[in-house]
C-alpha positions in Angstrom: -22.7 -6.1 -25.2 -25.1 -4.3 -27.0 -28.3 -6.1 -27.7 -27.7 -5.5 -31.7 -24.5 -5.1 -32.6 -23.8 -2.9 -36.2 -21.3 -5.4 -37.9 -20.5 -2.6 -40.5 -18.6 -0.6 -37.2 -17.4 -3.6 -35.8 -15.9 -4.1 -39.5 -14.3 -0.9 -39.7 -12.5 -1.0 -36.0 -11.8 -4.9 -37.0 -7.9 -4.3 -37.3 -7.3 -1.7 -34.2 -9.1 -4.1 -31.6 -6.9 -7.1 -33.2 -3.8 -5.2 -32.9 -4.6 -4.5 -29.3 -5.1 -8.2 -28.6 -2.0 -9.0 -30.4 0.1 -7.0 -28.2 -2.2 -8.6 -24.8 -1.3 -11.7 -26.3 1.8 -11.9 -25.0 2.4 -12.5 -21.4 5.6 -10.5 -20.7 3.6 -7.3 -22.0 0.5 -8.0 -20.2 2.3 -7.9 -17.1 4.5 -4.7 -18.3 0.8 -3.3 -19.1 -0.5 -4.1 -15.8 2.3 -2.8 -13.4 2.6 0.7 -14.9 -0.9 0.6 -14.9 -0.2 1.3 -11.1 1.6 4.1 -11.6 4.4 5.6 -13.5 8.0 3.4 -13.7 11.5 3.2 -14.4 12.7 0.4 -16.7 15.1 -0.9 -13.4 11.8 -1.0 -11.5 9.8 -3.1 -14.3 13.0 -5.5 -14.3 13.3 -5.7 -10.8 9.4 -6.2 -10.1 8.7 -8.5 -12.9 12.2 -10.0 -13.1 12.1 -9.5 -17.3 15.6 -8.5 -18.3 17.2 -7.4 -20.6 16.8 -7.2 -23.9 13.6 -9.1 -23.3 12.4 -5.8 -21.6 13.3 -3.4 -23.9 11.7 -5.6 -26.7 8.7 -5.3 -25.3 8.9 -1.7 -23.9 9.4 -1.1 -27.5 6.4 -3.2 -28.9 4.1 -0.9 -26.2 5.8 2.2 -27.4 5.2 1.5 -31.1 1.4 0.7 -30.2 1.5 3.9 -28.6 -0.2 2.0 -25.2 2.8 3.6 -23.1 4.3 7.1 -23.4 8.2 7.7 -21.5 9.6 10.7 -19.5 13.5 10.9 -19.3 14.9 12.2 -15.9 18.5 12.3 -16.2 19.6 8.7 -17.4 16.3 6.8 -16.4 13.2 6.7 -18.6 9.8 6.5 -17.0 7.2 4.9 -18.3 3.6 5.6 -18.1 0.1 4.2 -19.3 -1.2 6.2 -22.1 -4.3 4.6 -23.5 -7.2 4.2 -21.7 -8.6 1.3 -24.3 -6.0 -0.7 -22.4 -6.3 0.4 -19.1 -10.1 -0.5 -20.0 -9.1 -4.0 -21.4 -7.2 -4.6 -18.3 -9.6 -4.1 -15.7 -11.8 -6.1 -17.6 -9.1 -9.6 -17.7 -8.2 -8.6 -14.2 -11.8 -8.8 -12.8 -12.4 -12.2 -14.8 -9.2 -14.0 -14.3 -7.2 -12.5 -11.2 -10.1 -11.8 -8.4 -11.1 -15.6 -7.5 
């Protein structure tokens, strides 16, 4: 962290930071966040890896999507998704070298 931090910028991004958290908050979408972090997936994938079903999944496929965190590729019937913010991907590595790498 900075060694003064300008409260009046910290004010203004106040809401977007929050929202991320919001959406980090919730375990099923952290773990959504972190496997297509990996690398592009199909929503049978994300069920099978992370055994989330359905509608659970597509629930919180569409929270990401809304949040515009993911972005989606259709091949035929199957939809891909894909990591489109690197704030998250950011946010991520961060909780995953803290918490996961003991």
């Amino acid at each position: 962290m900075p060694a003064t931090i300008d409260l009046e910028r910290m004010r203004t991004s106040a809401d977007e930071a929050c929202r991320l958290m919001k959406v980090l908050s919730n375990p099923d979408r952290m773990l959504l966040l972190c496997e297509i972090s990996q690398g592009e997936k199909c929503v049978g994938e994300l069920e099978a890896i992370l055994d989330i079903h359905q509608p659970t999944l597509s629930q919180q496929l569409t929270v990401l999507r809304n949040e515009e965190l993911v972005e989606t590729r259709r091949d035929g019937k199957l939809i891909y998704y894909s990591l489109s913010s690197a704030i998250a991907v950011d946010v991520m590595t961060l909780l995953y070298k803290h918490y996961c790498r003991k």
